[in-house]
N, C-alpha and C positions, 0 to 999 in steps of 0.2 A: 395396317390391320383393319381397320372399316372398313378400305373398300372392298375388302376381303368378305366382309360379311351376308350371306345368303348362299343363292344357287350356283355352282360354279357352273359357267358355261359349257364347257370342255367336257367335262368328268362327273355334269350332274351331280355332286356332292353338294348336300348342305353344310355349310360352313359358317359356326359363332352363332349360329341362331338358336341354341339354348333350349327347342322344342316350341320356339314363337313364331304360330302360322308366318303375322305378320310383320316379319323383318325376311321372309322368305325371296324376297326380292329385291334385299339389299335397304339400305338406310340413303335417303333422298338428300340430296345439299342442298335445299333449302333447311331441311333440318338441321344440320350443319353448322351452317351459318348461323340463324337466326340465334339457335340455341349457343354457339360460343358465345357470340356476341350480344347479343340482347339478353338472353337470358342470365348471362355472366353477371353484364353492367348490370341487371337487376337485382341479383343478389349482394354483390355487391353495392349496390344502394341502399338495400334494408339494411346491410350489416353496419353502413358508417351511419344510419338513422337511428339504430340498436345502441350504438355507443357514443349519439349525440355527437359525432364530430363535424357535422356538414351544416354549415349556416350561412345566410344570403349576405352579402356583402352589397355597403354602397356603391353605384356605378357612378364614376367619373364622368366629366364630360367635358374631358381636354383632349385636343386632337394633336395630329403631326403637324406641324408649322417650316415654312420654308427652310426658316435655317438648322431645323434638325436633318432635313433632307440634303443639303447640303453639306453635311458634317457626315451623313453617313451616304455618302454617292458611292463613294469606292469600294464600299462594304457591299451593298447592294448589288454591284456589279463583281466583286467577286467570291461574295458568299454561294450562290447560284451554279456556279462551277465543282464548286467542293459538293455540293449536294446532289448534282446528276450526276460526276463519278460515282459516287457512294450509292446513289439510285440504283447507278446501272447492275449493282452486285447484287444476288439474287439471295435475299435474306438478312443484307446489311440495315436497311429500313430509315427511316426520316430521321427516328432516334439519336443513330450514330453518328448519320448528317451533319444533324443540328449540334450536337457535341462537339465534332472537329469543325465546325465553322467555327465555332464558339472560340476555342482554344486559340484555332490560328489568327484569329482578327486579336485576341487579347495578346497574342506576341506579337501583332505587327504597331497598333494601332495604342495600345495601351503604354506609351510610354512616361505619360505622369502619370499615373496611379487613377484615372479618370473610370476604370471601371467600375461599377459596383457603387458608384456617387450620381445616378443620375443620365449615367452617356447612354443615348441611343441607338449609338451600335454593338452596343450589349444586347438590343433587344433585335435591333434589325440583322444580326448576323447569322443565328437560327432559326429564324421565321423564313429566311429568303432564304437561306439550304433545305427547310424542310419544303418547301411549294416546289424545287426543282425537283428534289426526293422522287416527287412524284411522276413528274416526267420523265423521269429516268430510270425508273420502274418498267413502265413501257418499253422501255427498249426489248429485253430481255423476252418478254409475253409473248411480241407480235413478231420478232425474229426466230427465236429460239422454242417457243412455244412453254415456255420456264417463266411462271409469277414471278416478279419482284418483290411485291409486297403481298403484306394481305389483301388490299383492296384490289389488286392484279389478278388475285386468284380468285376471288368471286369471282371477278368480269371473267374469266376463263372458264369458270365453271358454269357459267351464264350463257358463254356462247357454246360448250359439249354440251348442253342441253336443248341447244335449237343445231345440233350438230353440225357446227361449225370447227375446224379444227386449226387452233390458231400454230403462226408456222410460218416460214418462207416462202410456202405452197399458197396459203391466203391473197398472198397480194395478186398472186394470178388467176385462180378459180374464183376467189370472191374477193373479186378488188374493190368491190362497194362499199363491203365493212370493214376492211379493213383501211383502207384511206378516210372512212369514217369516222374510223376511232381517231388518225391522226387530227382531223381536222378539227374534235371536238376540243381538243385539248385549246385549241387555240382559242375555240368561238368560247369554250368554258370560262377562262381565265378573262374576256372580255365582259362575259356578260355577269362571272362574280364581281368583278369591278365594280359595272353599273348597276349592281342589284343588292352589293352589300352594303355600298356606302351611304345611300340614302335610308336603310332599313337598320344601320349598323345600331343606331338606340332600342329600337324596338329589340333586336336581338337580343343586346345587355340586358332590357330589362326583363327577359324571359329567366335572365338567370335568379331573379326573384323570387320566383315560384315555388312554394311550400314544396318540398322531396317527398312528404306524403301524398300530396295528391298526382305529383306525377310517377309513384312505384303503379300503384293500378291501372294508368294510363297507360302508360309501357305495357304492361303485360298484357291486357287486354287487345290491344293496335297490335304482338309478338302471336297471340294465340287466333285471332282474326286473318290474319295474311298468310301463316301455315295451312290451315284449315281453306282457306280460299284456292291457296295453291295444287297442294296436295290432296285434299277434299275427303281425305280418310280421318275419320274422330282416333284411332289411336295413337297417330301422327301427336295428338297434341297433348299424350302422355310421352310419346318418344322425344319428345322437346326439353323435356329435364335432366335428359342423360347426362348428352354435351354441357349444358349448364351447369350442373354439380362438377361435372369432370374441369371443363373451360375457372368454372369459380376455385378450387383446388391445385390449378397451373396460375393464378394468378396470387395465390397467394404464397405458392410457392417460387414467385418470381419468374416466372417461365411467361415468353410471348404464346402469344393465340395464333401468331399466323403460321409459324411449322407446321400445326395440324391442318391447316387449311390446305397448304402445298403438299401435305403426304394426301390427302382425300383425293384431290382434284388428279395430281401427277401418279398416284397409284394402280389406278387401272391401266393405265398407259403404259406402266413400267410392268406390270404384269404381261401385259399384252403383249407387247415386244419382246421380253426377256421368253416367255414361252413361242413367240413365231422363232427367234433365231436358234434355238435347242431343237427345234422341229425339224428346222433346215441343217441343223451338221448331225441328226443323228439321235439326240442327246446327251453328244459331246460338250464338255463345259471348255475345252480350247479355241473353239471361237470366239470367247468373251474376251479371247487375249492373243489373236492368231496376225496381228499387225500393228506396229506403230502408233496407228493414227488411234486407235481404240486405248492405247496404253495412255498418249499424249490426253486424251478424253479424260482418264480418268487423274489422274493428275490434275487437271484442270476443276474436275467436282471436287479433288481432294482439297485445291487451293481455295474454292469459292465456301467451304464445311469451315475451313482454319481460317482465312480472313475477316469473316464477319464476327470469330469468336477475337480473333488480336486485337482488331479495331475498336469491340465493344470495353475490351482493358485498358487499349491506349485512354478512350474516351473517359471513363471511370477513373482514371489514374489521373486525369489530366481535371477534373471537377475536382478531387480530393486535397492536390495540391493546391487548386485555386483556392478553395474553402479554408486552406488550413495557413495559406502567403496572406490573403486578408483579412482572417484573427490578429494573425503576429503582428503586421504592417501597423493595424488599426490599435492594439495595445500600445505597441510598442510610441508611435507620434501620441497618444493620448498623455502617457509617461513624459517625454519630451517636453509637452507643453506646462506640465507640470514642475519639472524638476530645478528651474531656475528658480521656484519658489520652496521645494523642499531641503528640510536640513542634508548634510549631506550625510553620508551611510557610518553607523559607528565601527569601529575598528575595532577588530575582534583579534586579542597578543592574546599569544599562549601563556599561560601562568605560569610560573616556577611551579614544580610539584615538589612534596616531599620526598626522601630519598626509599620512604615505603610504598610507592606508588608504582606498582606495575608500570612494564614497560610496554603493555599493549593500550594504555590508557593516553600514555604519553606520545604516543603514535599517535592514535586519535585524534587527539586534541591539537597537535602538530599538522595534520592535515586539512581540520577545518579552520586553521589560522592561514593556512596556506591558499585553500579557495576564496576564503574571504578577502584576502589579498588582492587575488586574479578578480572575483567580480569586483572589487572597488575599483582595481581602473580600466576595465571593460566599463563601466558605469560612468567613469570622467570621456572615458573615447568616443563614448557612444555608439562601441560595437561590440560585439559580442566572443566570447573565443571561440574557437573553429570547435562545431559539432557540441557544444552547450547553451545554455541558456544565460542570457545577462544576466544580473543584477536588475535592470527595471522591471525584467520577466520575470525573475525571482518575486519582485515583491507584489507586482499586477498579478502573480500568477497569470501570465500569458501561456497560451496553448505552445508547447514547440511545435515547427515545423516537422511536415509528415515524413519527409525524408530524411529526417534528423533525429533518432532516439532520445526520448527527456533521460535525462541522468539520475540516478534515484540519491534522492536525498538521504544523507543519515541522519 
């Protein structure tokens, strides 16, 4: 729908421009961008200023040490793999990456309980799928002419601006940029190497820096670089649209980079979808007059539904984690205690009088009967299937998430 907005080519129609000379000519991606992103993160910075939650932390100053590098060599070499599959899917994003690294190294690798205590390839297993992420992002762009990422679609929207048309067709009309791009990826990741880790303090300590004095920094360096680019003063009222809009998708949970992928791939899709309606006619049975067009769309349908399963598996698979290392960590906490506590008092049902309802006697029948079961669940040291012990009875430990807590009477 933006790129929809102005003069139609074709049919002269003004369209979405609401009687505004200037959007007559359509809304620029640097605006775009600038304004999702920067002006987002800047609202977003006043609002956690506004509610005091953002404050400067001490920077450490421990490094990785041989033998954490050797403790996490495997992880390294195969977290990286998991992260360019997932790269290469167009809208899966680092996120997702880093999530099923995450997951799958804690099923391979986590077999004493060693994560979440300290082990480094907790930390090295989504950091190296997200930096693949990236490279495999690219796939997608330079073959297919399809962002991967957000940061895919800039650069896409970067080169239809110096009209470049990224593509299959690239490597042979302009095989300078495009074997360019590939090559940067390489010289890039050598020269962040050599350029982050000698700087890597100075960087921490940037994170020091009062959040009020860098919101007006930000804005100023956001409204200076539109204004240079674009050179029109309304440009830098049209800059708060995407911000308000971009800061209302972020609070409603929603990524930034979809929009960026419908700006950049919108005109494109317009363009083609009206030359092939030209050529049958303005028949709509070309859209669907062969196989390979059918197998197409099945294939977007697959890459619309995989990014949304994966971002569940991924979520599903953090919640379980969060909610194994509650119980795990109550549960040994109790343990270590229990050889020193009394043991649990035994709860017999009374005799009642013979005037005593018999739904009372029920009752009271049944919680003789659970206290039963948790006393020697609490000598076994297990639990019954699909309730809570007895030591989780009395730590009030979280049940696990796949397991419903039982309502106490």
């Amino acid at each position: 729908m933006l790129t929809t907005i102005g003069i139609d080519a074709n049919t002269g129609v003004a369209r979405y421009t609401f009687g505004i000379p200037d959007i007559l000519t359509g809304i620029d991606f640097p605006i775009i961008v600038v304004g999702l992103f920067g002006m987002t993160g800047l609202l977003t910075l006043v609002e956690h200023q506004a509610r005091g939650s953002l404050k400067s932390r001490p920077v450490d100053k421990s490094f990785v040490n041989w033998a954490d590098l050797s403790l996490a060599k495997w992880t390294i070499l195969r977290s990286p793999v998991i992260g360019f599959i997932i790269g290469i899917l167009p809208g899966a994003g680092a996120s997702v990456a880093s999530a099923l690294a995450y997951g799958t190294e804690k099923r391979i690798s986590d077999k004493n309980g060693s994560f979440g205590t300290g082990d480094v390839r907790r930390l090295a297993a989504p950091e190296a799928a997200h930096s693949a992420a990236a490279g495999g992002s690219m796939v997608p762009m330079l073959t297919l002419g399809i962002p991967g990422s957000g940061a895919t679609a800039i650069l896409l929207g970067a080169l239809l601006m110096f009209n470049i048309r990224s593509g299959p067709m690239m490597f042979t009309q302009r095989s300078e940029v495009a074997w360019g791009l590939v090559m940067s990826m390489y010289i890039g990741n050598v020269a962040r190497l050599n350029i982050k880790l000698p700087l890597v303090g100075l960087f921490a300590r940037m994170l020091t820096i009062p959040q009020h004095s860098l919101t007006p920094l930000i804005a100023v360096l956001a409204l200076i670089g539109i204004y240079t680019i674009v050179g029109n003063p309304h440009d830098l009222f049209m800059i708060t649209m995407p911000g308000v809009f971009g800061w209302f998708l972020r609070k409603l949970e929603f990524s930034l980079a979809p929009v960026i992928f419908g700006f950049v791939l919108g005109s494109l899709f317009e363009d083609n979808l009206r030359r092939a309606l030209s050529i049958s006619g303005g028949g709509r049975g070309i859209l669907v007059s062969n196989w390979t067009r059918i197998l197409l769309y099945v294939l977007a349908l697959l890459v619309m539904v995989l990014p949304i399963w994966l971002a569940r598996r991924a979520r599903k698979v953090s919640n379980d984690e969060t909610a194994t290392t509650d119980w795990s960590s109550c549960l040994r906490l109790h343990r270590q205690k229990r050889r020193r506590s009394p043991p649990l008092p035994r709860l017999q049902a009374r005799r009642l009088p013979r005037r005593s309802s018999s739904r009372l006697a029920r009752s009271l029948s049944r919680k003789a009967r659970a206290s039963g079961r948790a006393r020697v669940a609490a000598r076994q040291g297990t639990g019954i299937s699909g309730q809570r012990t007895a030591s989780a009875w009395l730590l009030r430990c979280p049940a696990p998430s796949r397991v419903p807590a039982p309502r106490r009477r």
